[in-house]
MARROVEX-355395 format. One record per atom (N, C-alpha, C, CB): residue in one letter; residue number from 1; chain; x, y, z; atom name. Coordinates in steps of 0.2 Angstrom, whole numbers. Glycine has a CB too. Example, Ala and Ser with C-alpha at 12.3 -4.5 7.8 and 13.67 -1.06 7.14 Angstrom:
REM residues 2
rec aa A; i 1; ch A; X 66; Y -28; Z 39; at N
rec aa A; i 1; ch A; X 62; Y -22; Z 39; at CA
rec aa A; i 1; ch A; X 66; Y -16; Z 39; at C
rec aa A; i 1; ch A; X 57; Y -22; Z 45; at CB
rec aa S; i 2; ch A; X 64; Y -11; Z 35; at N
rec aa S; i 2; ch A; X 68; Y -5; Z 36; at CA
rec aa S; i 2; ch A; X 64; Y 0; Z 39; at C
rec aa S; i 2; ch A; X 70; Y -3; Z 29; at CB
REM end
This chain:
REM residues 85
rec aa X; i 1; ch A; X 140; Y -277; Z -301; at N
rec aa X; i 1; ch A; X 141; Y -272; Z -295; at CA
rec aa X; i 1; ch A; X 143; Y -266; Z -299; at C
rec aa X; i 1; ch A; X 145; Y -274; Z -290; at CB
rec aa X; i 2; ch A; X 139; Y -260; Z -297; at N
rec aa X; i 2; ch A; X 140; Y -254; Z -299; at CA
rec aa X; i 2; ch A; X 144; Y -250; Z -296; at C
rec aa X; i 2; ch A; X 135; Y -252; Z -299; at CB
rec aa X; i 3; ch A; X 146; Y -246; Z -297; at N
rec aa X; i 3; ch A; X 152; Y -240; Z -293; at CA
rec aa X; i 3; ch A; X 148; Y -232; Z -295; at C
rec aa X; i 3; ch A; X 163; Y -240; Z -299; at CB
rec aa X; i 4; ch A; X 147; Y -231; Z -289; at N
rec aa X; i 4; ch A; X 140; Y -222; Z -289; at CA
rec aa X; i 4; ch A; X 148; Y -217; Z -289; at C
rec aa X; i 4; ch A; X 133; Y -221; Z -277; at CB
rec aa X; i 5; ch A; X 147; Y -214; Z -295; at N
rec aa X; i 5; ch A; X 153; Y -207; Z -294; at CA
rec aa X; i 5; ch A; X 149; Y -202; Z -292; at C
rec aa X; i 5; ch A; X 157; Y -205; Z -301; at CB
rec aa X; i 6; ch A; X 153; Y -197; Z -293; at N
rec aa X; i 6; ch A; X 149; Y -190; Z -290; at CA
rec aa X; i 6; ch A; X 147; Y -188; Z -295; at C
rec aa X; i 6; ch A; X 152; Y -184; Z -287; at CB
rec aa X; i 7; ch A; X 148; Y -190; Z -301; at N
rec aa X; i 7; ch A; X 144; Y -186; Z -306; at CA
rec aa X; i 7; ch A; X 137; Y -193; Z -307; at C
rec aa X; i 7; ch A; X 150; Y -184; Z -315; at CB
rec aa X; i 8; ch A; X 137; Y -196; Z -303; at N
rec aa X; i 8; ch A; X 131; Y -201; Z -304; at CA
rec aa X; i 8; ch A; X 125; Y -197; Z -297; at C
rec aa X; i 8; ch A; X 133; Y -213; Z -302; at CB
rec aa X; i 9; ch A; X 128; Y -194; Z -292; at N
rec aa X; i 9; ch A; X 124; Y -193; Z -288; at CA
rec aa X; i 9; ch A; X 123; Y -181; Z -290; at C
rec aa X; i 9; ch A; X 129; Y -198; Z -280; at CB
rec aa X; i 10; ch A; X 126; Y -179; Z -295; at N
rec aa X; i 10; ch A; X 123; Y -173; Z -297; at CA
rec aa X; i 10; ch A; X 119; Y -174; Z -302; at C
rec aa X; i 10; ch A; X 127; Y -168; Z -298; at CB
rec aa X; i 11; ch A; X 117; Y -180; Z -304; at N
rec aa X; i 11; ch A; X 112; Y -179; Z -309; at CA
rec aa X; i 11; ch A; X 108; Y -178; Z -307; at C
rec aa X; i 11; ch A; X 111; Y -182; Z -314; at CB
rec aa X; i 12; ch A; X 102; Y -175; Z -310; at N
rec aa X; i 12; ch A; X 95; Y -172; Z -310; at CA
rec aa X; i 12; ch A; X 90; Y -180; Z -309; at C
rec aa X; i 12; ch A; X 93; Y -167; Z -320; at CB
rec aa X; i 13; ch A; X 87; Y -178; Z -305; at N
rec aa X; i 13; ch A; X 84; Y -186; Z -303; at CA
rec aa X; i 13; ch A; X 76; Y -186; Z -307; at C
rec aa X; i 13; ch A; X 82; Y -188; Z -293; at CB
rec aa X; i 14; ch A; X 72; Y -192; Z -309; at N
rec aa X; i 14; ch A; X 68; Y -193; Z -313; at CA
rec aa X; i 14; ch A; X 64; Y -188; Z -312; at C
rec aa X; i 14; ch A; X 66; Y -199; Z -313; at CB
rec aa X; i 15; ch A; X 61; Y -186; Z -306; at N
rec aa X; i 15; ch A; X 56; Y -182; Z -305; at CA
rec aa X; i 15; ch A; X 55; Y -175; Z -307; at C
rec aa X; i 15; ch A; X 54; Y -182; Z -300; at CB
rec aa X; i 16; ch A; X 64; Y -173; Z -307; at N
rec aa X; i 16; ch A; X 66; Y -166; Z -311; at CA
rec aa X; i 16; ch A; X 67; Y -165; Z -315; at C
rec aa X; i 16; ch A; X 69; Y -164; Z -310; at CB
rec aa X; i 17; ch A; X 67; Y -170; Z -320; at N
rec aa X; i 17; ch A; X 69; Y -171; Z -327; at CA
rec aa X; i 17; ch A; X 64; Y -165; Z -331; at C
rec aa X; i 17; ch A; X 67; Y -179; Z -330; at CB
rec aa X; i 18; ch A; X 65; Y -166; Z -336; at N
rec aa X; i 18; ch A; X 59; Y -161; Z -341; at CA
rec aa X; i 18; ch A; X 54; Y -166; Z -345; at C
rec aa X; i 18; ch A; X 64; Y -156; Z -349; at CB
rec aa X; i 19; ch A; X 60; Y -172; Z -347; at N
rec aa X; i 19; ch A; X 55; Y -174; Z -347; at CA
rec aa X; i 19; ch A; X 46; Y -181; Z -343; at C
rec aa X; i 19; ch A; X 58; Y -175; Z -351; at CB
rec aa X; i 20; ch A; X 49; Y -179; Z -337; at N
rec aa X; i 20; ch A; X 43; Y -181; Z -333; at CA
rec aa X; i 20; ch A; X 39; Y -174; Z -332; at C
rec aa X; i 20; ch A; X 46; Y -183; Z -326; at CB
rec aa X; i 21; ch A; X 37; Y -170; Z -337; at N
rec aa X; i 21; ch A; X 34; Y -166; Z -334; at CA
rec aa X; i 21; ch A; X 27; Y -167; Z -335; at C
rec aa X; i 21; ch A; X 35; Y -161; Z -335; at CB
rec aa X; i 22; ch A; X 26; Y -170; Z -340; at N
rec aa X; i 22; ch A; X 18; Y -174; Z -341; at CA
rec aa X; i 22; ch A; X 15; Y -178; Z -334; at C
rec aa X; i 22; ch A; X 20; Y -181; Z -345; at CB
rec aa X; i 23; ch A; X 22; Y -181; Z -333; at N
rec aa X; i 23; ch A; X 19; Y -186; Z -326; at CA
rec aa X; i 23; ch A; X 18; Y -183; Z -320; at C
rec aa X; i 23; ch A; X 24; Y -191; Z -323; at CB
rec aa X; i 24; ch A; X 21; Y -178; Z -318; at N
rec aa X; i 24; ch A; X 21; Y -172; Z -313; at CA
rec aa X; i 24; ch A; X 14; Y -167; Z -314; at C
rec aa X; i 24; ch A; X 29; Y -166; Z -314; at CB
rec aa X; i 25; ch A; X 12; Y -165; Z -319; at N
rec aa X; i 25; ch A; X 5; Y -165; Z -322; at CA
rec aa X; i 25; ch A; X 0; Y -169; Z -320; at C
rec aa X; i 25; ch A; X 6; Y -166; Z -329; at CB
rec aa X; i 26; ch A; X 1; Y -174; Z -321; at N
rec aa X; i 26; ch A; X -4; Y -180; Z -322; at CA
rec aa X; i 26; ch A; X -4; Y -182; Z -313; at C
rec aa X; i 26; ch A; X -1; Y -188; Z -329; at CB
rec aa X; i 27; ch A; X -1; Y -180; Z -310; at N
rec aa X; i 27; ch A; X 1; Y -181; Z -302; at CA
rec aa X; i 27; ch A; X -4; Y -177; Z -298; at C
rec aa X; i 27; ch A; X 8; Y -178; Z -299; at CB
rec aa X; i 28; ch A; X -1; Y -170; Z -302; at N
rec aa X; i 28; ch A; X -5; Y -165; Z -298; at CA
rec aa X; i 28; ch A; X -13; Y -167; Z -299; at C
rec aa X; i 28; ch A; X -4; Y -157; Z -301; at CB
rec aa X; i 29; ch A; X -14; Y -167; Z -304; at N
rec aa X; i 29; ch A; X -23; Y -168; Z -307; at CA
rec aa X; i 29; ch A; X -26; Y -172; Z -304; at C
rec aa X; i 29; ch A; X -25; Y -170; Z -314; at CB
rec aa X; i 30; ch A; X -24; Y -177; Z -304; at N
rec aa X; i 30; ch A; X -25; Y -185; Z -297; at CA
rec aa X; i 30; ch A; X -26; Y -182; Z -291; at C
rec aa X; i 30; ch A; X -18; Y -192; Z -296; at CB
rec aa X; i 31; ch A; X -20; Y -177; Z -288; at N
rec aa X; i 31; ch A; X -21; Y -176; Z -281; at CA
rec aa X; i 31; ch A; X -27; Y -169; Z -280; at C
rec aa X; i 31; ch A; X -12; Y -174; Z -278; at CB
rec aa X; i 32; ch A; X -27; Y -167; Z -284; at N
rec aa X; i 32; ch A; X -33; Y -160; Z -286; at CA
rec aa X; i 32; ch A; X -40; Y -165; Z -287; at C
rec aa X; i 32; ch A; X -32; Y -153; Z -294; at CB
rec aa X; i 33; ch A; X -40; Y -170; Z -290; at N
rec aa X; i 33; ch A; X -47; Y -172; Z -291; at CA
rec aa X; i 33; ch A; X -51; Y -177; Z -287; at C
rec aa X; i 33; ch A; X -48; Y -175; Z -296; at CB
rec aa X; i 34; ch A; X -45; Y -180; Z -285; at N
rec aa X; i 34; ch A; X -48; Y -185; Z -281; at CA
rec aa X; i 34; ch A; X -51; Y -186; Z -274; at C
rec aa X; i 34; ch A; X -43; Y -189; Z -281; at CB
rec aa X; i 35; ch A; X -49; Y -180; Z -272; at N
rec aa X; i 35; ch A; X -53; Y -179; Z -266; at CA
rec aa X; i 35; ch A; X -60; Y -176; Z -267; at C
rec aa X; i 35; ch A; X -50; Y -175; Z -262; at CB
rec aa X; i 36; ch A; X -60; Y -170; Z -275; at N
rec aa X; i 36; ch A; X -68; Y -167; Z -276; at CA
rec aa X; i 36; ch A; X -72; Y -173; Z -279; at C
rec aa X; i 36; ch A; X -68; Y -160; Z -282; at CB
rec aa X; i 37; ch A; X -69; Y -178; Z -281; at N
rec aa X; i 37; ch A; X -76; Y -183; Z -283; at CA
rec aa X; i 37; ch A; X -77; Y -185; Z -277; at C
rec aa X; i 37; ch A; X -74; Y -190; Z -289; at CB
rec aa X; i 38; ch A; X -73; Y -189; Z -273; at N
rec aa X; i 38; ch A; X -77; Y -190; Z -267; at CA
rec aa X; i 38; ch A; X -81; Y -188; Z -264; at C
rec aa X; i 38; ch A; X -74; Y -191; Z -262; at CB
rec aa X; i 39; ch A; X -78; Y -182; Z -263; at N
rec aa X; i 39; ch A; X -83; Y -174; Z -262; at CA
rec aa X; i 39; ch A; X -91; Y -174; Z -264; at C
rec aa X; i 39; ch A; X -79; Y -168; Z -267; at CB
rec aa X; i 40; ch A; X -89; Y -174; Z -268; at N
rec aa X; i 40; ch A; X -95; Y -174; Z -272; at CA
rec aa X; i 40; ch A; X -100; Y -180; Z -274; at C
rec aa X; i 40; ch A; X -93; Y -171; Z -277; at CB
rec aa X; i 41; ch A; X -97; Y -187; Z -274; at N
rec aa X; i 41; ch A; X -101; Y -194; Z -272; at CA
rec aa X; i 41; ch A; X -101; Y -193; Z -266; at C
rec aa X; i 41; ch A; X -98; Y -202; Z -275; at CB
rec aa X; i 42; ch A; X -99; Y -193; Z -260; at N
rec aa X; i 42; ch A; X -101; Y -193; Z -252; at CA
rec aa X; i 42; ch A; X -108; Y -189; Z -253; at C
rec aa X; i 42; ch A; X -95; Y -188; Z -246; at CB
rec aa X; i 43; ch A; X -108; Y -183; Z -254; at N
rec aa X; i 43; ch A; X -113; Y -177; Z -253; at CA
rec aa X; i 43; ch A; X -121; Y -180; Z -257; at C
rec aa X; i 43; ch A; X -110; Y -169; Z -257; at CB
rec aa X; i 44; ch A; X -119; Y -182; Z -264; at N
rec aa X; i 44; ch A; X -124; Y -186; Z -267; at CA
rec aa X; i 44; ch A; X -126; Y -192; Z -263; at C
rec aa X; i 44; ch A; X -121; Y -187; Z -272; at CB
rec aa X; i 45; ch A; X -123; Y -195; Z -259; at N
rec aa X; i 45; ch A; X -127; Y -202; Z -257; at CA
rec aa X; i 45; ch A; X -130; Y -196; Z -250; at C
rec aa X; i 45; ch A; X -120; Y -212; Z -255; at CB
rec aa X; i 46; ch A; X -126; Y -194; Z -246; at N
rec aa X; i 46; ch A; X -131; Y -189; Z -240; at CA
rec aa X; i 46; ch A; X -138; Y -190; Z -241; at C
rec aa X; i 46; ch A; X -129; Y -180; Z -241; at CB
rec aa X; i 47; ch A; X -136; Y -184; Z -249; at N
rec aa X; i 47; ch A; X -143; Y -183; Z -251; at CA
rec aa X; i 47; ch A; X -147; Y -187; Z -252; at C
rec aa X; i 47; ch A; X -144; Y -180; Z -254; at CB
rec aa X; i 48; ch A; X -148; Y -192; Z -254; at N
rec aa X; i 48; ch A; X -152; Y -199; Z -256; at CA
rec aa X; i 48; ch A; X -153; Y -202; Z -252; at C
rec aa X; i 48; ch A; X -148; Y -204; Z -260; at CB
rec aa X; i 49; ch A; X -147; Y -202; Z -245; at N
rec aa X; i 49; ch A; X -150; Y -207; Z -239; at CA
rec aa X; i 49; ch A; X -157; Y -201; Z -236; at C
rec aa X; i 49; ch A; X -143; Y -209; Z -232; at CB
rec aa X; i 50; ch A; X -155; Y -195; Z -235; at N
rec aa X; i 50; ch A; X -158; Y -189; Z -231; at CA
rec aa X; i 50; ch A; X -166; Y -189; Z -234; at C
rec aa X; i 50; ch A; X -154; Y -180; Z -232; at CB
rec aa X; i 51; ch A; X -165; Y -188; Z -243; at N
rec aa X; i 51; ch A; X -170; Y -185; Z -245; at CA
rec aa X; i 51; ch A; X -176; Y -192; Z -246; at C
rec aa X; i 51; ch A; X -168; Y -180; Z -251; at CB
rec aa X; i 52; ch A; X -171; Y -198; Z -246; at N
rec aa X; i 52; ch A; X -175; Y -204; Z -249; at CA
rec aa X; i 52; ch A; X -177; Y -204; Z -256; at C
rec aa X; i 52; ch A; X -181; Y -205; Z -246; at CB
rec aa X; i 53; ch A; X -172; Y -203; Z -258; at N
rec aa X; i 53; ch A; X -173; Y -202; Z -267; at CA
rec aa X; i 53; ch A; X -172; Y -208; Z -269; at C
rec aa X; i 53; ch A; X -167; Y -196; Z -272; at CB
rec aa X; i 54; ch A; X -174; Y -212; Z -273; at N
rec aa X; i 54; ch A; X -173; Y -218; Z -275; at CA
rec aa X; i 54; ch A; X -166; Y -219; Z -282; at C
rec aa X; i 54; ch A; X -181; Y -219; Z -277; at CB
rec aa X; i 55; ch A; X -159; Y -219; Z -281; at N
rec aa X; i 55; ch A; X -155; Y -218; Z -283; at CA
rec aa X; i 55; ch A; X -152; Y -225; Z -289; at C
rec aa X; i 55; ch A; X -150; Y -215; Z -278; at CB
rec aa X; i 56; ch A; X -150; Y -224; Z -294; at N
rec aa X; i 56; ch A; X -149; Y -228; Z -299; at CA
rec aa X; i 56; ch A; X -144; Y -232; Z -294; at C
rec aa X; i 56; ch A; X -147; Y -224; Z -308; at CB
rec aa X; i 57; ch A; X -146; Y -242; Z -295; at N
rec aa X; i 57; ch A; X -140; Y -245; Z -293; at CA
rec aa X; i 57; ch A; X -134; Y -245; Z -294; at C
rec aa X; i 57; ch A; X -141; Y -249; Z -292; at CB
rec aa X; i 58; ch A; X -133; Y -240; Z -299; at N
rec aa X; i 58; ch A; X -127; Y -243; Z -305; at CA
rec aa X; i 58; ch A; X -121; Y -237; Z -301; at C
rec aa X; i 58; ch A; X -131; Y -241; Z -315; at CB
rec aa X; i 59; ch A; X -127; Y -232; Z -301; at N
rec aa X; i 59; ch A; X -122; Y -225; Z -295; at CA
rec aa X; i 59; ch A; X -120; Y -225; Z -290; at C
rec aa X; i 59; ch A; X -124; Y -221; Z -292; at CB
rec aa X; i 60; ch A; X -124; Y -228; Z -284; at N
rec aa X; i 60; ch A; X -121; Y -230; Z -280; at CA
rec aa X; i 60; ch A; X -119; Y -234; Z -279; at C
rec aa X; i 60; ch A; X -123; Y -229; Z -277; at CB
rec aa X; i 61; ch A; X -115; Y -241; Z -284; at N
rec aa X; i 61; ch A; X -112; Y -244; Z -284; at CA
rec aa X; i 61; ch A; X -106; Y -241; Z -284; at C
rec aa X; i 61; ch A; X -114; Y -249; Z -287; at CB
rec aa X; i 62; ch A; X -104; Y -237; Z -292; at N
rec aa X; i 62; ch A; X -100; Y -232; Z -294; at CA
rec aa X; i 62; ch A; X -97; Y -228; Z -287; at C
rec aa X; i 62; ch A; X -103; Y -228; Z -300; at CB
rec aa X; i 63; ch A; X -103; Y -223; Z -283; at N
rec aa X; i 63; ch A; X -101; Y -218; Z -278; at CA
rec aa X; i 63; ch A; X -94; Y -223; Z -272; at C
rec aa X; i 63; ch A; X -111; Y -215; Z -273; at CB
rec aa X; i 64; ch A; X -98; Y -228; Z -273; at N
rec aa X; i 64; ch A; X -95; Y -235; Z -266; at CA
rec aa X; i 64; ch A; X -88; Y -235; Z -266; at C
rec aa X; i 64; ch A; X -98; Y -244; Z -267; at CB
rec aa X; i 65; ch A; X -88; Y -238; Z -274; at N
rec aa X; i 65; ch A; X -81; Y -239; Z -276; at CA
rec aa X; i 65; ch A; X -78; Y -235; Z -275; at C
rec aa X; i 65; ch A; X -78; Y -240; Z -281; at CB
rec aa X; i 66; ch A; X -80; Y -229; Z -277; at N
rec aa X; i 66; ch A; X -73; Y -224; Z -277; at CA
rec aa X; i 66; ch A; X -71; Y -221; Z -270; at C
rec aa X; i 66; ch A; X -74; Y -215; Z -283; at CB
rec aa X; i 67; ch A; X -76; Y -219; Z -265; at N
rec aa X; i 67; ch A; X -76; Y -219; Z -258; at CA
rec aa X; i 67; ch A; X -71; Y -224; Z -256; at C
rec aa X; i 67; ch A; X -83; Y -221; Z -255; at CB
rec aa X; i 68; ch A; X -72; Y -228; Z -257; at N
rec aa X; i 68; ch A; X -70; Y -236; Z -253; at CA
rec aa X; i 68; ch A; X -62; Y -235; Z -256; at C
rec aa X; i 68; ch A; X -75; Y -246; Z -258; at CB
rec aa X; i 69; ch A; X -62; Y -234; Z -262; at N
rec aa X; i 69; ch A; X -53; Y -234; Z -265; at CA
rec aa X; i 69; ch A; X -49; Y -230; Z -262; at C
rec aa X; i 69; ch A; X -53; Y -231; Z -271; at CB
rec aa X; i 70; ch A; X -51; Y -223; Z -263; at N
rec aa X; i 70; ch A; X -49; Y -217; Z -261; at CA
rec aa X; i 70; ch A; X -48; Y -218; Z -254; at C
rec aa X; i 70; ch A; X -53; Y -212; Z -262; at CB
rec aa X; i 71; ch A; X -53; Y -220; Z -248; at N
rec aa X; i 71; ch A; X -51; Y -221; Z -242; at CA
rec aa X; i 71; ch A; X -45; Y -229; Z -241; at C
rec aa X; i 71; ch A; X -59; Y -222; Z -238; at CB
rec aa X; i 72; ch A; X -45; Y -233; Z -245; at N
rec aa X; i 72; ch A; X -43; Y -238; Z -245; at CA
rec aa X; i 72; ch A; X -36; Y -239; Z -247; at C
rec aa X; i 72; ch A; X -48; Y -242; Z -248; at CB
rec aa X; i 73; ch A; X -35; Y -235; Z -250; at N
rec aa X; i 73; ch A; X -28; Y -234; Z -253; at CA
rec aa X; i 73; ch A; X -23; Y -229; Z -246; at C
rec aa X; i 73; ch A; X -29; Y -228; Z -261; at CB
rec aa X; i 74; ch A; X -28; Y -227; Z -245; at N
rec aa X; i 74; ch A; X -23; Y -220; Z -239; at CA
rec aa X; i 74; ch A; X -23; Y -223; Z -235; at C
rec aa X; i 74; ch A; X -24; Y -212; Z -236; at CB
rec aa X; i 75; ch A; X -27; Y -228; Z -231; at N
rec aa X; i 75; ch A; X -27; Y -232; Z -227; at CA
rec aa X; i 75; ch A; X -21; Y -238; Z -226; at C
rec aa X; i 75; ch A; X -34; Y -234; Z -227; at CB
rec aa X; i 76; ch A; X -20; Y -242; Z -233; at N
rec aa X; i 76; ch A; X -17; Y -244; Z -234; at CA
rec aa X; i 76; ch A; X -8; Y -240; Z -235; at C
rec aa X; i 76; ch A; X -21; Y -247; Z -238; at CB
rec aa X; i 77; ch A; X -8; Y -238; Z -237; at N
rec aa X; i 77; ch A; X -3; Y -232; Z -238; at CA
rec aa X; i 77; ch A; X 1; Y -232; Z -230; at C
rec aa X; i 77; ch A; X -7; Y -225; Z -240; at CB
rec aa X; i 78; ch A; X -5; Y -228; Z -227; at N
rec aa X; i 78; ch A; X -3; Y -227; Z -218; at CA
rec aa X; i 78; ch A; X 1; Y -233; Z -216; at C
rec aa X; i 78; ch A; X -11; Y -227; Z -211; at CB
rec aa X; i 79; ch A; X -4; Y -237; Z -216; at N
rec aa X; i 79; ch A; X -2; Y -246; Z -212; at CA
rec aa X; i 79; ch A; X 7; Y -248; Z -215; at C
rec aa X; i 79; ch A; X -9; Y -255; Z -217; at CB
rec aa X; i 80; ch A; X 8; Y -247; Z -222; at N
rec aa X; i 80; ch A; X 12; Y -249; Z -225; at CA
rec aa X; i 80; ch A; X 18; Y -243; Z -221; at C
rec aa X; i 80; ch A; X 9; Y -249; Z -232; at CB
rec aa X; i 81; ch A; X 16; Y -236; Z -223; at N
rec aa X; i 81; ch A; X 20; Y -231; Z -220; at CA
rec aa X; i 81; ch A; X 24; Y -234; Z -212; at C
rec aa X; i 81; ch A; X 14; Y -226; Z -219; at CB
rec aa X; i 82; ch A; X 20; Y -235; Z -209; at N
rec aa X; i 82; ch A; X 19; Y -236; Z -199; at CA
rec aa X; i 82; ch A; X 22; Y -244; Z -200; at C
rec aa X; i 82; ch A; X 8; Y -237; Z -194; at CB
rec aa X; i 83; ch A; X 22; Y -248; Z -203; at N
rec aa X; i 83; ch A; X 26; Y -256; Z -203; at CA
rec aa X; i 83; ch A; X 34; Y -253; Z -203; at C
rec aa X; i 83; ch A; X 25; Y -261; Z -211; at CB
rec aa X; i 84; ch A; X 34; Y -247; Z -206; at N
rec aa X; i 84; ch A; X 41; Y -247; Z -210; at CA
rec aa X; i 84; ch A; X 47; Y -243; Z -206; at C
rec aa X; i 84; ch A; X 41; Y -244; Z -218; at CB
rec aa X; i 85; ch A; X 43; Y -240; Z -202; at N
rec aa X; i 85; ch A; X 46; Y -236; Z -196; at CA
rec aa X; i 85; ch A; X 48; Y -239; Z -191; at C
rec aa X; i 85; ch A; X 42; Y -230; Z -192; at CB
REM end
């Protein structure tokens, strides 16, 4: 069993560290991209269903996943979030 002093509760917590700044980096870039690939595989299948372009299976297998993840994680997230309240 541990004993929390005050000088355990003014330290600088992981996410303010210096050296997490890589990861604070690598946070941001995930949260900036990940919605423009969706972005941009959504708009691509649009087009493919609208224009009837015959689209490689291999892409829209790829377009699916990442849709499906991206929605599938925040979804899950939410649920997980709402149990815990």
């Amino acid at each position: 069993m541990t004993n929390t002093t005050e000088e355990d509760s003014k330290a600088p917590s992981a996410s303010n560290s210096k050296g997490n700044i890589g990861s604070e980096l690598g946070d941001a870039f995930r949260k900036a991209t990940r919605p423009i690939v969706t972005v941009i595989f959504a708009a691509v299948i649009a087009q493919v269903v609208v224009e009837r372009i015959n689209a490689p299976d291999w892409f829209l297998a790829l377009a699916g996943t990442v849709i499906l993840w991206w929605f599938g994680e925040r979804t899950v997230r939410h649920l997980a979030k709402k149990d815990g309240e």
